[in-house]
C-alpha positions in Angstrom: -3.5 7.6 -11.3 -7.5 8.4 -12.0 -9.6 8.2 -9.5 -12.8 7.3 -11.6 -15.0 5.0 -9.9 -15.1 2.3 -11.8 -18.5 0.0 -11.6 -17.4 -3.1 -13.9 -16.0 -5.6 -11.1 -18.4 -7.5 -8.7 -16.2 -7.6 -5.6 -15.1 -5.1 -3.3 -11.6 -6.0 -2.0 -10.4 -5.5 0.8 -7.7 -2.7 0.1 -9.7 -0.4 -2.2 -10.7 3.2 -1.2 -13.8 4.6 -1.3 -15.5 8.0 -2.1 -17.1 8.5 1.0 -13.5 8.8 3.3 -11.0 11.2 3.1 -7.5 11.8 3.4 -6.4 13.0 6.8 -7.0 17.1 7.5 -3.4 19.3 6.8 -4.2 21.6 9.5 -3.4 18.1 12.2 0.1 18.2 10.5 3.3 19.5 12.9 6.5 19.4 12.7 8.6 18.2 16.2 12.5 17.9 16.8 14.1 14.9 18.0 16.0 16.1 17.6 16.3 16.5 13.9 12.7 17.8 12.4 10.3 15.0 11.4 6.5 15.5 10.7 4.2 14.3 13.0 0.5 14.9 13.9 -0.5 17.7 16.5 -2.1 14.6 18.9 -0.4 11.3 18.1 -2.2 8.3 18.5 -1.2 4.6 18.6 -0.1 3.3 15.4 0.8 6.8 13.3 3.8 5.4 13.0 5.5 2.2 12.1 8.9 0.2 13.2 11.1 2.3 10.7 9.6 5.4 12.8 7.7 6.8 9.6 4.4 8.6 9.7 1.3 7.4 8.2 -1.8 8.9 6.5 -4.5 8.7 8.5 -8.4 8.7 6.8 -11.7 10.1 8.0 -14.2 7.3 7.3 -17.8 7.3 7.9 -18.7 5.3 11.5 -18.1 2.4 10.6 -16.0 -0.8 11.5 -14.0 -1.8 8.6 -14.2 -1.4 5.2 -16.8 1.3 4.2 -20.6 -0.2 3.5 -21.9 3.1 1.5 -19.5 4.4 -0.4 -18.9 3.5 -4.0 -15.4 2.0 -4.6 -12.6 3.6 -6.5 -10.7 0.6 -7.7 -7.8 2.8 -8.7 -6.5 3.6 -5.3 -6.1 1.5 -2.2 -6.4 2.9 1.7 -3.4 3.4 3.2 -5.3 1.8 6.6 -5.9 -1.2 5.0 -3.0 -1.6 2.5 -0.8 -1.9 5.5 -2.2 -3.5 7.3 -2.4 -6.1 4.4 1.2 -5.9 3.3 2.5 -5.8 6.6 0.7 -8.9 7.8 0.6 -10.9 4.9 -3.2 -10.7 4.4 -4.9 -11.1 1.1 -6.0 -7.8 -0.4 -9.5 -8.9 -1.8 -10.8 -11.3 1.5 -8.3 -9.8 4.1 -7.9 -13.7 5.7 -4.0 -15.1 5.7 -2.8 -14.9 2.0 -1.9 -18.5 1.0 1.1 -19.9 1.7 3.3 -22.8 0.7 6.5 -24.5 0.6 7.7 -22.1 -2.0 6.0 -19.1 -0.3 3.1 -16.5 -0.1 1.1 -16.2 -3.3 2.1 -12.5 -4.9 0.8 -11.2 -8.5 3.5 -9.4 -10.2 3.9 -8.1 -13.6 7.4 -6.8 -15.1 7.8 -2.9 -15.7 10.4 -1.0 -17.9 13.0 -0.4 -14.8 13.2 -3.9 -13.9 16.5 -5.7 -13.8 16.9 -8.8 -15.7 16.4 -10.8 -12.9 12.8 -9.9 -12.4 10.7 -11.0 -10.7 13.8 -11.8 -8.4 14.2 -8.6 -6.3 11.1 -7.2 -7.6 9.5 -4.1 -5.3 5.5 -4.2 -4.9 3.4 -2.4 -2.9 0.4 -5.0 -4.1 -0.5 -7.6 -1.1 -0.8 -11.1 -1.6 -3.8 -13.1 -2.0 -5.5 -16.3 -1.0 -6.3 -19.1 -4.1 -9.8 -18.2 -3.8 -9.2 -14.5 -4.8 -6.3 -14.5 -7.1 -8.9 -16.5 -9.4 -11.7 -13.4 -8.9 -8.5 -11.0 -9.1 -7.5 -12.1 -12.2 -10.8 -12.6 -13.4 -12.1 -8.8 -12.9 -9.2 -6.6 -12.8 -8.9 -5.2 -16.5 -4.6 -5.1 -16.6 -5.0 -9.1 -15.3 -2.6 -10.1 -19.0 0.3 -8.2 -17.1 0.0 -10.4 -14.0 2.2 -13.0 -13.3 2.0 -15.4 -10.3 4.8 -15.8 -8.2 5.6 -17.8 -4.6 7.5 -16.1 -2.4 9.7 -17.1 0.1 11.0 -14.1 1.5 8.9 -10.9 1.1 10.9 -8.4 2.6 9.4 -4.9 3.9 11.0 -2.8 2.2 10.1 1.0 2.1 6.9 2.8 1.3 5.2 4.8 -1.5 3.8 8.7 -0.3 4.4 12.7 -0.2 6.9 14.8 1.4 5.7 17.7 3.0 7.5 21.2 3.9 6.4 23.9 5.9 5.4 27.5 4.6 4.5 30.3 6.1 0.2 30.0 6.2 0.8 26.1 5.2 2.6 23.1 3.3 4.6 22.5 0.5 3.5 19.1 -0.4 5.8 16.7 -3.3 3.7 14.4 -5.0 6.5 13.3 -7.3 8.5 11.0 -5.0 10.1 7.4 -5.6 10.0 4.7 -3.2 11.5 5.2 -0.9 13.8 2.5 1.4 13.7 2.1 5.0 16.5 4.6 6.0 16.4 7.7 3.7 17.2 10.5 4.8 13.9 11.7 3.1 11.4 9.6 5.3 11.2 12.1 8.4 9.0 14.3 6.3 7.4 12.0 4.3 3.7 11.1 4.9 3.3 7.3 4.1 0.3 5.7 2.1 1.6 2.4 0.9 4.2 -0.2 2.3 6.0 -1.9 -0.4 8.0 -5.7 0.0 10.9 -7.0 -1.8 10.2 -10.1 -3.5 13.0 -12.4 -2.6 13.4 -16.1 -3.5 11.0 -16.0 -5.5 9.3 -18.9 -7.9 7.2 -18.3 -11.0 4.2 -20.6 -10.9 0.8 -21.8 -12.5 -2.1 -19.7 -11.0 -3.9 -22.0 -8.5 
């Protein structure tokens, strides 16, 4: 996907990356035996890895708390940081408070692609956060592909897997894939995969109005 900056919408959410941090350096990258090889960095730190045991991209921001204040946002990507920690705890991806939730379930937007089964959006895979009423409104006002979306409650949005590269390593460096699936929780892939989204399962799932 481009990275353009694009200029058009008038709110930064909270998941988008910016052009003033980076990806994570190569040269931090290891491999360690535990006894089977998995990649890891050369000084772990709290959080490089989630429950499932998988390693995540780390980014080199600017000093700042948060959410960059000086860079321009490129609205085609999303931090891995802030992604998720959005996905993971149910946050909303434009305001970053607790995504709404009812009786039916959080609030998702979801839009049907080619591979989907016929029971879509039941069982659908996502690696978009929810969102709170207030900003599915702005979301769906600004984002340019907002015809595709629609709005779902979720009862059950299961983690699921996670979206990123696998990396090998070769003499003076690393082989990096940028071609891979999702992958689930539990393939045999993950160990030397470098994560940079979490995706959910959308179970139970109701089609609804948007608020």
């Amino acid at each position: 996907m481009s990275k353009k900056t694009i200029t058009g919408p008038t709110v930064r959410p909270f998941v988008v990356a910016y052009d003033d941090e980076q990806g994570g350096r190569l040269s931090d990258l290891t491999v360690e035996f535990t006894p089977k090889p998995r990649l890891a960095y050369k000084i772990m730190q709290a959080g490089d890895r989630d429950r499932g045991g998988v390693l995540w991209a780390r980014t080199d921001r600017p000093p700042l708390k948060g959410r960059s204040l000086k860079g321009k946002p490129i609205f085609s990507s999303m931090d891995p940081e802030r992604q998720r920690e959005a996905m993971h705890d149910l946050l909303c991806q434009v305001c970053s408070e607790p995504a709404s939730r009812t009786r039916e379930g959080w609030l998702f937007l979801d839009w049907r692609m080619p591979y989907d089964s016929p029971m879509w959006p039941e069982g659908s895979l996502t690696n978009m956060p929810p969102l709170c009423v207030t900003c599915v409104r702005v979301a769906v006002e600004q984002c340019p592909h907002a015809r595709k979306f629609t709005a779902v409650r979720v009862r059950l949005p299961r983690l699921w897997g996670v979206s990123g590269n696998q990396y090998r390593p070769i003499e003076g460096g690393w082989e990096v894939d940028h071609s891979l699936p999702w992958l689930r929780y539990g393939d045999e892939r993950l160990p030397m995969v470098l994560a940079s989204q979490l995706i959910r399962e959308l179970c139970k799932v109701t089609v609804v109005d948007l608020p």
